[in-house]
VONUVO-451586 format. One record per residue (C-alpha): residue number from 1; residue in three letters; x, y, z. Coordinates in pm, 1 decimal, always signed. Layout:
// residues N
(NUM, "ALA", (X, Y, Z)) ...
// end
This chain:
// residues 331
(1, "UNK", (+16494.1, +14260.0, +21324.5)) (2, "UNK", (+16574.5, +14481.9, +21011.0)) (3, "UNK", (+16596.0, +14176.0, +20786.0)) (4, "UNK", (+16247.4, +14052.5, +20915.0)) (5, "UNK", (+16091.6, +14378.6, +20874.2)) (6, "UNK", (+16197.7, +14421.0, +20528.9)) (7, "UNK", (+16066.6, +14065.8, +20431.8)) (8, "UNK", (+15752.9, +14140.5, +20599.8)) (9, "UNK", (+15734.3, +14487.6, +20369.4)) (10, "UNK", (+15838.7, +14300.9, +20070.8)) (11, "UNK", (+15581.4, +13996.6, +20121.4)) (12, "UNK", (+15314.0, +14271.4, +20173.7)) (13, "UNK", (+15391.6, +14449.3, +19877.4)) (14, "UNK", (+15431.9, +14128.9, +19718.1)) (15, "UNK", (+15063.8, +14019.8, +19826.6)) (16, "UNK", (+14960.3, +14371.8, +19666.9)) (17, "UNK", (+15064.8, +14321.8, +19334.5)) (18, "UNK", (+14959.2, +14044.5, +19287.0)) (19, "UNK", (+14629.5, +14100.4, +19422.2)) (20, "UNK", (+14621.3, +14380.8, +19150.2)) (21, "UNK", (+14701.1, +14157.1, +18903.5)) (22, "UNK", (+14430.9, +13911.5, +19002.6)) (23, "UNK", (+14151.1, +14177.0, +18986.2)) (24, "UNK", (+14304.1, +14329.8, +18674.9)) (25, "UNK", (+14270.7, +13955.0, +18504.8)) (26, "UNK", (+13872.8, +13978.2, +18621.8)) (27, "UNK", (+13813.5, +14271.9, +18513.1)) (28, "UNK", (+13916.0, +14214.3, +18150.3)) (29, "UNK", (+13733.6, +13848.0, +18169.0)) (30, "UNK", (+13404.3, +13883.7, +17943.5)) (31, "UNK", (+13063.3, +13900.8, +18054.6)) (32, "UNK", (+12905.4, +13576.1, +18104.6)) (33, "UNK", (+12668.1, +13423.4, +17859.6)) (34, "UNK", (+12348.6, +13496.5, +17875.6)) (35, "UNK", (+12214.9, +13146.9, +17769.4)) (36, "UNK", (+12431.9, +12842.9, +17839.5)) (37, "UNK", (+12343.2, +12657.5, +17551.2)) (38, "UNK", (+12084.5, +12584.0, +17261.7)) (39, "UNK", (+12046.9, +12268.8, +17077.4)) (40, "UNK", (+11967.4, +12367.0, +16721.3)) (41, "UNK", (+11643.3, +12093.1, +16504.3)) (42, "UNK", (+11720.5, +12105.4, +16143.8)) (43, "UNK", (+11383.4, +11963.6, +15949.5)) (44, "UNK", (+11673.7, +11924.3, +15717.4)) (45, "UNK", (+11973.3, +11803.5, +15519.2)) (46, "UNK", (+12280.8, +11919.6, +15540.7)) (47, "UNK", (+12352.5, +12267.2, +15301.2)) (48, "UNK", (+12020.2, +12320.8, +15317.0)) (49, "UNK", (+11881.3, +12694.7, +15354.9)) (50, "UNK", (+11745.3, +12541.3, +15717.7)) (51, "UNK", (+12059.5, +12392.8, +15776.6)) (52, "UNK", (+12269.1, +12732.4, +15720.9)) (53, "UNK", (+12027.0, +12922.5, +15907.2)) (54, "UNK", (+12058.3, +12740.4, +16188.3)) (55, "UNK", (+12430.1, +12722.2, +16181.0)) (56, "UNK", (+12475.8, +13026.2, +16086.6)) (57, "UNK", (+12276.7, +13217.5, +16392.3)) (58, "UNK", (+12459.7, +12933.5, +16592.3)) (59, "UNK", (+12764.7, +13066.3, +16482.7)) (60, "UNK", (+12731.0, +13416.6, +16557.0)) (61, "UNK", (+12555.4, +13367.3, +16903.4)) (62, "UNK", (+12837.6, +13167.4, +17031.1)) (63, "UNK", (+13124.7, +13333.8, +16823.8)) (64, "UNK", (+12974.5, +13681.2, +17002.9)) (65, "UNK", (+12946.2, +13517.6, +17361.1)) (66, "UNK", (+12517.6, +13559.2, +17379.8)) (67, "UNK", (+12531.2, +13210.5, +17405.0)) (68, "UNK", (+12821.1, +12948.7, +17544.9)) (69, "UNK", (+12768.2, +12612.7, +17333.3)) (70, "UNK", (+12530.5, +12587.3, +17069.8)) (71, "UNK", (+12477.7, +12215.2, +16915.9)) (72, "UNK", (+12320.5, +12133.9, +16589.6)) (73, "UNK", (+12078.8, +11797.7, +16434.5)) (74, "UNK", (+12004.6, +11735.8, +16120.5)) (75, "UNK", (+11674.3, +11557.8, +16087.1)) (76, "UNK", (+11514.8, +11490.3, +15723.8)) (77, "UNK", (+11156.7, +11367.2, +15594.5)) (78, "UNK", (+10805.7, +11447.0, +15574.5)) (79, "UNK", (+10869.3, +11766.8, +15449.5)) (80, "UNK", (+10996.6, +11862.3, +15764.5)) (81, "UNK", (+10686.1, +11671.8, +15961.8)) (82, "UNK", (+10933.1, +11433.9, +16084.2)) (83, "UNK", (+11140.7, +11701.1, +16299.3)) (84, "UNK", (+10780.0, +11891.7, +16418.1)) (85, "UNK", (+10650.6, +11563.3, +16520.0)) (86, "UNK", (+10982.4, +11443.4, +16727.6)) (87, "UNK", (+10986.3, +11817.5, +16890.8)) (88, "UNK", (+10628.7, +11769.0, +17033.0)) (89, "UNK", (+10713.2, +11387.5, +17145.0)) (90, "UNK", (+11021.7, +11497.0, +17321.4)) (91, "UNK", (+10883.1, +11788.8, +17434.8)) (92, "UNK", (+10930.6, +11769.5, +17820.8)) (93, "UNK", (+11295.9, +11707.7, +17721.2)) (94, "UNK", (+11333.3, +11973.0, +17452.0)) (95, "UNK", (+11358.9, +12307.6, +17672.0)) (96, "UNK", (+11730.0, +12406.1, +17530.2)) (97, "UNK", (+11596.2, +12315.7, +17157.9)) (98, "UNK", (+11453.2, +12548.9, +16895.3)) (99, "UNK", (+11371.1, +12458.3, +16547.4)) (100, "UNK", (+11460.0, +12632.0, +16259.7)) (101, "UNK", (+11192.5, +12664.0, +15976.0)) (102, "UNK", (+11035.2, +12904.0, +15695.7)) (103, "UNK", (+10721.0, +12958.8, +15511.1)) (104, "UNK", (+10687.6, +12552.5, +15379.4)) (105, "UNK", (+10591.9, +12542.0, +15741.1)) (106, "UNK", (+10183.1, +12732.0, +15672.5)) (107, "UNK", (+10236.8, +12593.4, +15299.3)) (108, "UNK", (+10306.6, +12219.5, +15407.0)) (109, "UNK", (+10046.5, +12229.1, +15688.0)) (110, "UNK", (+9763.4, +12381.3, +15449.0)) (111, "UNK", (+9819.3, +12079.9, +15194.3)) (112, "UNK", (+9830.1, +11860.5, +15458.8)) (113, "UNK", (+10162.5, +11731.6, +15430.8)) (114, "UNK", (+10183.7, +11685.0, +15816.4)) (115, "UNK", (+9926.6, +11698.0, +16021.5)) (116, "UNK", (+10050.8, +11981.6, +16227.6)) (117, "UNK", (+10086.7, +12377.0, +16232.8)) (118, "UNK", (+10295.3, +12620.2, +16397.2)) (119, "UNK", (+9995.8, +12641.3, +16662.2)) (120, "UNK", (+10089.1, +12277.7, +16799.5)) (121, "UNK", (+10455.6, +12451.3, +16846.3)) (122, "UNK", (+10563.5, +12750.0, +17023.3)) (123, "UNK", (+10667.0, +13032.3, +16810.2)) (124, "UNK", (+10978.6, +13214.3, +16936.1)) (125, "UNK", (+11100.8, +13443.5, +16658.7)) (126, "UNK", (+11157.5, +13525.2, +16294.4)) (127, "UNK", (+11515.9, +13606.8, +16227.6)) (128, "UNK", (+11576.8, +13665.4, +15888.6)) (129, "UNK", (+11356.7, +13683.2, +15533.9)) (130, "UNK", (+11438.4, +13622.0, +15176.0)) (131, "UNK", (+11286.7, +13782.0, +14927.2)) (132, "UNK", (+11125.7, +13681.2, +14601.3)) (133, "UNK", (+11304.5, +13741.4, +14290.5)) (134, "UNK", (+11193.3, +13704.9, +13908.1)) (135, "UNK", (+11548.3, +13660.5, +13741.6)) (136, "UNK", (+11611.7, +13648.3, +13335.0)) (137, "UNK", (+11926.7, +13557.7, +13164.6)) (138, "UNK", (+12165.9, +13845.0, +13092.4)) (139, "UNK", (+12102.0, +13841.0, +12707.8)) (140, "UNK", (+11698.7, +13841.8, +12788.0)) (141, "UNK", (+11514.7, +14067.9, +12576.4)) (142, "UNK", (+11295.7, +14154.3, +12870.8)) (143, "UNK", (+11452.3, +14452.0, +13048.8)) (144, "UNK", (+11194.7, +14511.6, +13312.3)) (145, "UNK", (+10907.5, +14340.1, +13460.8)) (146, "UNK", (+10652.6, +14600.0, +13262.8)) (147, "UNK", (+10751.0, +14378.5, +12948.5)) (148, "UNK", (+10750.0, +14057.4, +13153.7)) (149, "UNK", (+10374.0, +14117.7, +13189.9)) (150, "UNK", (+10296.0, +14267.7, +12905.4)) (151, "UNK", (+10434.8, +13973.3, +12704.5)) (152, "UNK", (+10211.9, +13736.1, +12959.6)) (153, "UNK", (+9914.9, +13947.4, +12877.7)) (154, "UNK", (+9966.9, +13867.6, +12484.2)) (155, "UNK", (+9968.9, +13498.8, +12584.3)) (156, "UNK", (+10063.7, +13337.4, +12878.5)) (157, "UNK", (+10291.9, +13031.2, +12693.8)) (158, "UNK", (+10533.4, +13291.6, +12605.0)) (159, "UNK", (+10615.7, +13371.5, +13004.1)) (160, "UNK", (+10728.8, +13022.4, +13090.9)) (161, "UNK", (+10837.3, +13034.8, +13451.3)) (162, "UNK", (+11080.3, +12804.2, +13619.4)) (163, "UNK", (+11106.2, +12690.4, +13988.9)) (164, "UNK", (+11354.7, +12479.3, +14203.5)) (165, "UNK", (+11001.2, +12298.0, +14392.8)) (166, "UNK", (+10694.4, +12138.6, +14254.5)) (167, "UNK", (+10333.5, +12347.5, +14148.1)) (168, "UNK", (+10237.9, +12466.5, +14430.2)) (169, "UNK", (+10486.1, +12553.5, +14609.4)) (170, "UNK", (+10674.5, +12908.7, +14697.8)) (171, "UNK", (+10865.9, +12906.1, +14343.8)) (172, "UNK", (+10486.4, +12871.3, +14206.4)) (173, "UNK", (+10281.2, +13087.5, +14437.0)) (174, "UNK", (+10479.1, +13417.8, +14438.3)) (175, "UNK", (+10445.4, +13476.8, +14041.2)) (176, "UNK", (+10097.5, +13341.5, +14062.5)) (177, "UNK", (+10038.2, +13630.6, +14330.2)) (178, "UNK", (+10238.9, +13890.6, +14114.7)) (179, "UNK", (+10039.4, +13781.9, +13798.6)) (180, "UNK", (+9704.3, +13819.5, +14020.8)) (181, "UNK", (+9779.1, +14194.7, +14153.0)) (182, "UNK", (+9852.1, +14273.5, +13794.9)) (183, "UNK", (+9481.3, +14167.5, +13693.8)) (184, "UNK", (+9574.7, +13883.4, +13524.9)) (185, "UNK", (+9444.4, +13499.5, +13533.3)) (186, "UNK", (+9723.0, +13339.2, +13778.8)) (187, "UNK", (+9511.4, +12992.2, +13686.4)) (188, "UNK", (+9719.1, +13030.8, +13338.2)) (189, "UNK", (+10048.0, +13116.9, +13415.2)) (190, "UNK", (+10284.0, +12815.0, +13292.8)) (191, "UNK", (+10493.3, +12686.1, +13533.5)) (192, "UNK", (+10798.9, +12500.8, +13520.7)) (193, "UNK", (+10913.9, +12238.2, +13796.7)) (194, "UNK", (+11231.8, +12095.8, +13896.2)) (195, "UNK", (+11356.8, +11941.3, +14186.7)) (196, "UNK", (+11586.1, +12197.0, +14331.1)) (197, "UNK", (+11687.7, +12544.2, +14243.6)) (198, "UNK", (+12038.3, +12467.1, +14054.0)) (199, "UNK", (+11832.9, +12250.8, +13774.7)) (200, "UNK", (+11579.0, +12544.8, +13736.7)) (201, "UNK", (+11853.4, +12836.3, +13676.7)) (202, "UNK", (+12006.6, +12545.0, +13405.8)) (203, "UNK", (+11633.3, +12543.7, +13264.8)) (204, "UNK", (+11658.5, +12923.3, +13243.3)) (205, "UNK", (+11975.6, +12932.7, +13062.9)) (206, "UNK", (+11924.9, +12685.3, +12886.9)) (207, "UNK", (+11610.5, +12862.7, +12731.0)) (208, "UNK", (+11360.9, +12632.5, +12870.1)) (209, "UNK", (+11213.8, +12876.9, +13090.3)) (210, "UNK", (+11194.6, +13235.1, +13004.8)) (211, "UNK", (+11192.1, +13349.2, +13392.5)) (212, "UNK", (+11264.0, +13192.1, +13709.4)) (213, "UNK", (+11120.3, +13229.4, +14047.3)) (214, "UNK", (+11384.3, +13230.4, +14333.3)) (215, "UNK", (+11472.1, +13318.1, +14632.4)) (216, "UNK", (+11698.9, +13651.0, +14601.5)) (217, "UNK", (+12002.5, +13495.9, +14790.3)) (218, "UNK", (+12011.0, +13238.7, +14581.7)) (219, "UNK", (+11982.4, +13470.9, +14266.1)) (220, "UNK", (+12256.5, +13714.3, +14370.3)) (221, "UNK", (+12587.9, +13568.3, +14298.5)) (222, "UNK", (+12517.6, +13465.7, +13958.5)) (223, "UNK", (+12353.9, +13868.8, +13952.3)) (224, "UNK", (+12633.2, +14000.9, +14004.7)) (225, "UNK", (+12850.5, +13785.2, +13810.0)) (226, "UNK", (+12696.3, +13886.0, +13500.1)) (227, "UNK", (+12493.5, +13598.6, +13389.5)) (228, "UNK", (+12178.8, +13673.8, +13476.3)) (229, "UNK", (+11967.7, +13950.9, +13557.4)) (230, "UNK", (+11701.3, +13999.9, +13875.2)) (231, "UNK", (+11340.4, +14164.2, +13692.5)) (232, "UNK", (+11204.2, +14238.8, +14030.0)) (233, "UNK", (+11173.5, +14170.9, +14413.5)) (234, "UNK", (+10896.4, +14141.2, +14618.0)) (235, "UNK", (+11059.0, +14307.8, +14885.4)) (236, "UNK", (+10870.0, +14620.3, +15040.1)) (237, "UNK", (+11160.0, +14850.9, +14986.8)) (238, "UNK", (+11474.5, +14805.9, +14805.4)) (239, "UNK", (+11731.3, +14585.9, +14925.1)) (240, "UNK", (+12072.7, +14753.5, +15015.5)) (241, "UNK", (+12271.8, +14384.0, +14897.3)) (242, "UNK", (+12055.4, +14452.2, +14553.0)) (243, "UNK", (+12129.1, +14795.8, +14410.0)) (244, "UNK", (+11989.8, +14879.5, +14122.0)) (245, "UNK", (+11724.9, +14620.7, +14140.8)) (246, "UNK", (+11354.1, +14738.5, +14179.7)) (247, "UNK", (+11077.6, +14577.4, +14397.9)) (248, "UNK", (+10722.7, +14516.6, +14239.6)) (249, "UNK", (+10607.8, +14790.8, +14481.8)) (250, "UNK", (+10802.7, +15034.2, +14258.3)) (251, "UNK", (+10640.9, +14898.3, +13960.9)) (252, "UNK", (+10294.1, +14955.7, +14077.4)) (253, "UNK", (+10218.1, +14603.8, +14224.0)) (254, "UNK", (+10165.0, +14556.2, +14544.1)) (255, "UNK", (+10294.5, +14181.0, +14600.9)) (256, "UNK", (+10562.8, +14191.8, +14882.6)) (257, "UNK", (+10617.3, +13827.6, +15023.7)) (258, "UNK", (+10898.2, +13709.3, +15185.7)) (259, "UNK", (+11025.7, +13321.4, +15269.7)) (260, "UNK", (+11100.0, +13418.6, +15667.2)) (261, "UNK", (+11339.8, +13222.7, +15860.7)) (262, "UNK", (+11291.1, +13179.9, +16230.5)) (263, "UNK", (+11265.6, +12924.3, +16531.6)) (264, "UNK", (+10987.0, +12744.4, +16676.0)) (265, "UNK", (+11016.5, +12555.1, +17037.0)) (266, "UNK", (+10842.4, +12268.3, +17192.0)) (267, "UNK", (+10490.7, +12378.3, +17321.3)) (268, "UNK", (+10463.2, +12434.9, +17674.5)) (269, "UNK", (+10786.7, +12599.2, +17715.5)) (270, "UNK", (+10763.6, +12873.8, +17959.6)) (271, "UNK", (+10691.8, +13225.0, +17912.2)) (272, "UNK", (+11041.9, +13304.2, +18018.6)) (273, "UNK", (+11229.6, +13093.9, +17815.2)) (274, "UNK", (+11116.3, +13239.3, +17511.6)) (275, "UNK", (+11174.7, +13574.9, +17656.7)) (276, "UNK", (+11534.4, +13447.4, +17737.1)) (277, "UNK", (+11535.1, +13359.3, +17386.6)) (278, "UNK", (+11422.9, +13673.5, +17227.4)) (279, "UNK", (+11673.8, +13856.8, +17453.0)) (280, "UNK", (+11974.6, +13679.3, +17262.1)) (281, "UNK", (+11797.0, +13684.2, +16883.7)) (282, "UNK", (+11742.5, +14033.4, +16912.9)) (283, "UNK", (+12059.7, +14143.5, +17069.0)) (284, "UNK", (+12280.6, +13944.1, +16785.7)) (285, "UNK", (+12173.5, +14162.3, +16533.2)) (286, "UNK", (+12401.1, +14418.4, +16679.0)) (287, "UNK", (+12743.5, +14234.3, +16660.8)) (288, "UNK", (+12981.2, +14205.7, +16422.8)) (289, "UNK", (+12984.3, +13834.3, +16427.6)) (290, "UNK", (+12624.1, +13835.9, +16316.1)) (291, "UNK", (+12702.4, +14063.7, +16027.3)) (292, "UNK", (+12985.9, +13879.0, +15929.8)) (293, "UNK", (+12726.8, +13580.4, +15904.8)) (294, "UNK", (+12462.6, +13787.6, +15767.3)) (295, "UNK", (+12677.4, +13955.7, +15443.9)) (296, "UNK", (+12806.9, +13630.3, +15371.2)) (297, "UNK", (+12466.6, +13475.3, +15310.2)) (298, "UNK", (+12286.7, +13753.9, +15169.1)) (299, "UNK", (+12039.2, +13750.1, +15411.4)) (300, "UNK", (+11758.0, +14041.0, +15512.8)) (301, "UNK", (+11738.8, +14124.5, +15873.7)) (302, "UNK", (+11394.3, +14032.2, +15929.3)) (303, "UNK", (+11334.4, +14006.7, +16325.3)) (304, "UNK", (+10981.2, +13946.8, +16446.3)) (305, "UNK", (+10923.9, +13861.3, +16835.1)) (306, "UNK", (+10708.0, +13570.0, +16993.3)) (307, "UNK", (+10377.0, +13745.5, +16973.2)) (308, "UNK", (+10433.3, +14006.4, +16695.5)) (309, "UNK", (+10581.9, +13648.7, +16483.1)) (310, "UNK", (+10239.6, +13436.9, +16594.4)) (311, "UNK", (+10043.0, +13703.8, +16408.9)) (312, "UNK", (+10242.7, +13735.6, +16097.7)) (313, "UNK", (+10210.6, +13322.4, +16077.0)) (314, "UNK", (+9832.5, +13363.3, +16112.9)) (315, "UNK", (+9840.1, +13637.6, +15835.2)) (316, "UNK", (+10035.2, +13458.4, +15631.0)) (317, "UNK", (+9876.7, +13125.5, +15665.0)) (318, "UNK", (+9554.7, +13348.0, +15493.7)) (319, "UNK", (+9736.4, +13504.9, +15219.1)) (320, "UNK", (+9856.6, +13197.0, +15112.5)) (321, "UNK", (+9561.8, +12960.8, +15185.0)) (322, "UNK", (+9313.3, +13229.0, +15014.4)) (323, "UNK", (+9587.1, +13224.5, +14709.0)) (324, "UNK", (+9579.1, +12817.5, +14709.5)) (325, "UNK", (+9266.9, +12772.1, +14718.1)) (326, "UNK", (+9245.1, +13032.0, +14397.5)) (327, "UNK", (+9452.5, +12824.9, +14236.1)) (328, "UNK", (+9332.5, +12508.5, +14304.1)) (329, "UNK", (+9531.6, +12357.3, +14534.5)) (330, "UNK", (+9322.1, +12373.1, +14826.4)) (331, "UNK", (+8935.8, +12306.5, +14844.6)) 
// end
């Protein structure tokens, strides 16, 4: 009788601990996802600024636990018409997919590259931005962008500036804007094209080009590395990753333009899966894995919700039309 009452206490205690242990192992389990999955469109190859964006924010939603599984296609041509017009054909089928795109999105549409817009999508958020940059070589006479325009103001053949796209595009447009605000001709400034931005810093060292227009990511490693040097961003206040460097703003020009990044679903997705969406996008920004991601690339944090995004698209799709048109490039 002893015997059995002892294994009886022992199996209870038994039964105890390890019902301890099993709500201590619950306890430490981490909070579920909030999304199960998104399937990321790339209108692009791989390496791509599209392509990193989208892996990247995949990386840090998943890597964070915002999101569980996060999948990723690359899908080339048309100038990225080819991925809009397989998101609106698949649409019913598309409600874990977003797209990842940027500004060529309002430019491309306005020249009629593709036929469609962001308005035959569904825009979900901006994400990130990168800013303009004017960049010299590091032995450049020019020390500012002051000389830059006074030396375009003697005659615009001696400002030569370089671009990694063809005329008309965001290498060509953003010093044609700066060049405008200064009260200058943008119809004359000379511009330079090559077929991606690694050929047009070459034409810039090489002394082909006197400036180049870039993106400032793709400016700041060579920056800081001593072989070139950044004029000016059109940023609207200086950029922490940049120090040192000063925006147009600063200069007394009042260009600020930035190549966004963001995501764009199928139209007629519901009203609460882009909130769902939102929810995750904006909550990244405060983890570690999405500074990790963010540091690495150089990127602004740029966020701009479903609605607030839909207006800055219709803004922009003005500035830049209006600044086309100027130019010639649109009737």
């Amino acid at each position: 009788m002893k015997r059995s009452s002892f294994s009886m206490k022992r199996r209870a205690l038994l039964a105890a601990a390890m019902a301890g242990c099993l709500m201590g192992s619950f306890s430490l389990q981490a909070a579920p996802a909030k999304l199960d999955t998104i399937h990321f469109l790339i209108p692009g190859g791989a390496g791509g600024g599209w392509d990193g964006t989208a892996r990247g924010t995949g990386e840090a939603l998943t890597k964070s636990g915002l999101v569980g599984s996060a999948s990723f296609q690359n899908m080339s041509g048309g100038g990225g018409g080819k991925a809009i017009a397989h998101l609106i054909e698949t649409a019913k089928n598309a409600e874990d997919t977003l797209m990842v795109n940027s500004t060529p999105i309002v430019v491309r549409s306005l020249t009629k590259v593709f036929p469609q817009s962001f308005r035959d999508l569904t825009p979900v958020a901006a994400t990130i931005a990168d800013y303009g940059a004017f960049v010299v070589r590091a032995d450049s006479p020019l020390s500012d962008w002051k000389q830059a325009v006074e030396l375009f103001r003697e005659n615009p053949r001696n400002l030569k500036f370089a671009g990694g796209s063809s005329r008309g595009s965001l290498d060509h447009l953003v010093p044609a804007a700066a060049i405008k605000a200064e009260g200058l001709d943008p119809k004359t400034l000379v511009y330079i094209p090559y077929d991606a931005g690694g050929k047009a810093m070459a034409g810039l060292l090489s002394g082909e080009a006197k400036i180049l227009s870039t993106g400032l990511g793709e400016a700041l490693d060579m920056a800081k590395a001593g072989q070139v040097r950044i004029l000016a961003i059109t940023a609207p206040e200086p950029v922490k990753e940049a120090p040192g460097v000063k925006t147009l703003k600063e200069m007394g020009n009042d260009t600020v333009f930035a190549n966004w990044r963001g995501f764009f679903a199928a139209p007629g997705v519901s009203k609460e899966k882009v909130a769902q969406w939102n929810a995750v996008l904006s909550e990244m920004y405060s983890t570690p894995e999405w500074e990790t991601v963010r540091s690495r690339n150089g990127w602004v944090n740029d966020y701009k919700s479903s609605e607030e995004f839909y207006r800055f698209l219709e803004q922009q799709e003005e500035q830049v039309g209006s600044l086309m048109r100027e130019l010639g490039f649109l009737k």
